[in-house]
ZAMARGU-4260 file (C-alpha; in steps of 0.2 Angstrom, whole numbers, plus 5000, padded with zeros to 4 digits):
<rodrens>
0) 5000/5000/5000 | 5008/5016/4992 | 4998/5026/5008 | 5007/5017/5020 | 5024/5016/5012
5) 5023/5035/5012 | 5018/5037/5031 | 5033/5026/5035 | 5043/5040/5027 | 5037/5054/5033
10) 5038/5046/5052 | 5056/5040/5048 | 5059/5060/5040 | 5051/5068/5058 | 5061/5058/5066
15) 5077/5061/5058 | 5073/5082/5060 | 5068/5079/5079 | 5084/5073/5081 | 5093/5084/5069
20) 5091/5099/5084 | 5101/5089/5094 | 5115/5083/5083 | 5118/5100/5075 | 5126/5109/5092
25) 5138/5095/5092 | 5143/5098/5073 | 5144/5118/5073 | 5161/5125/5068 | 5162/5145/5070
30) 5174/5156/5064 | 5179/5169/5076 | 5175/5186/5065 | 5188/5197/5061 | 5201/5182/5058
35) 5207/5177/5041 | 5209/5159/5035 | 5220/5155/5023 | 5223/5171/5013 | 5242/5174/5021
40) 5250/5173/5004 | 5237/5186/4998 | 5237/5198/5011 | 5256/5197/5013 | 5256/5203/4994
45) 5243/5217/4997 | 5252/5223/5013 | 5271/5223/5001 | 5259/5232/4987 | 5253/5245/5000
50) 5273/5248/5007 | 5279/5253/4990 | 5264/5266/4987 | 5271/5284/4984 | 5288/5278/4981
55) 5294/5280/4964 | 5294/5260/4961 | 5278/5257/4969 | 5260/5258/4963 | 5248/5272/4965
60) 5233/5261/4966 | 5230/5241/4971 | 5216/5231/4962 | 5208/5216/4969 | 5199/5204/4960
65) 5192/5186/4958 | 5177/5176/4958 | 5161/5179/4967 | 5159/5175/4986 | 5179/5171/4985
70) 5183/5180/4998 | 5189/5198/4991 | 5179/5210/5005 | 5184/5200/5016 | 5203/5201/5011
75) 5203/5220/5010 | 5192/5222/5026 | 5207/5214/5033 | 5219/5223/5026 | 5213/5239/5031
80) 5212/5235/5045 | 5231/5230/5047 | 5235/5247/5039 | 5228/5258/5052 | 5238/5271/5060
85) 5249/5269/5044 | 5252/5287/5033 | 5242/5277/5018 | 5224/5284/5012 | 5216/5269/5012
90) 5199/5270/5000 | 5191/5253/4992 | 5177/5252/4981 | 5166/5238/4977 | 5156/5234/4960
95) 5141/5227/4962 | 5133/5214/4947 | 5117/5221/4952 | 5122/5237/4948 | 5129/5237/4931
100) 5118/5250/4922 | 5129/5264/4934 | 5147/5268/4923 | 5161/5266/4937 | 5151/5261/4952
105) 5166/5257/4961 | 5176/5271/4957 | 5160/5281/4964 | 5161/5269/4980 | 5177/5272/4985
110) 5175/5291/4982 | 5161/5294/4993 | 5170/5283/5006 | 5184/5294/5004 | 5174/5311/5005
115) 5163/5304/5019 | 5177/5304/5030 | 5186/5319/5027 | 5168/5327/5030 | 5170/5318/5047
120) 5186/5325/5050 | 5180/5343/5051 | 5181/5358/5043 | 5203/5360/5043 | 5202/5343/5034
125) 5190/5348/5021 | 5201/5365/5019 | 5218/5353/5020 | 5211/5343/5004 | 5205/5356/4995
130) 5219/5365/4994 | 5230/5350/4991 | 5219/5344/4975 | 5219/5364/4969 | 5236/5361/4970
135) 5239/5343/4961 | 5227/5349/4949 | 5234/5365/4944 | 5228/5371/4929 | 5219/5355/4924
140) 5205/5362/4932 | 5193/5365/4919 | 5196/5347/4914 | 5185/5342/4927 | 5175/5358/4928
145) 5170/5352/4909 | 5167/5335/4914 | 5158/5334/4930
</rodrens>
């Protein structure tokens, strides 16, 4: 009888999810946040990336990428983290798939990051920055005066 077979089941299944409860707090891992796993090698070459930046060898900017969910947030979370108190502007952007009608999302990302906390800063900051990009700038002005 097909009826019965499939109330056999269904008991066994119950069963087997009554004890589940039980079984599953003996099987829980749990990563302590904050920690990274396995990404030395990569965070060692980000770290020797940032050292050199400003230095006439090294590199002005440091772009990470790879797959989805392999673990590039997480590796640059890190990583700023490591850099505080270090004289390095530390900005990172993120593109987002979902947001792939937006030109240079993560450009945009990492720019109001970066604005966001100068603002927080105060008002010498802001003045401090201003003056510094008048001055990188120079008279390239009105090529972002045209543009923006």
């Amino acid at each position: 009888n097909v009826d019965s077979e499939l109330d056999k089941i269904r008991a066994y299944l119950v069963n087997i999810m009554a004890k589940s409860d039980q079984q599953s707090s003996l099987c829980r891992l749990r990563f302590p946040q904050g920690k990274l796993y396995g990404r030395n090698f990569q965070l060692k070459t980000l770290m020797d990336a940032c050292s050199k930046l400003g230095k006439s060898c090294g590199a002005k900017m440091v772009l990470v990428s790879g797959h989805s969910g392999a673990g590039k947030s997480t590796l640059v979370k890190h990583l700023k983290n490591s850099l505080k108190g270090r004289d390095i502007r530390f900005i990172c952007g993120k593109f987002d798939q979902l947001e792939q009608a937006k030109p240079l999302s993560a450009i945009d990302s990492a720019l109001s990051e970066y604005s966001n906390d100068i603002v927080r800063q105060g008002q010498q900051k802001i003045l401090q920055v201003r003056e510094s990009i008048i001055e990188a700038i120079n008279t390239d002005v009105g090529v972002l005066t045209e543009t923006f």
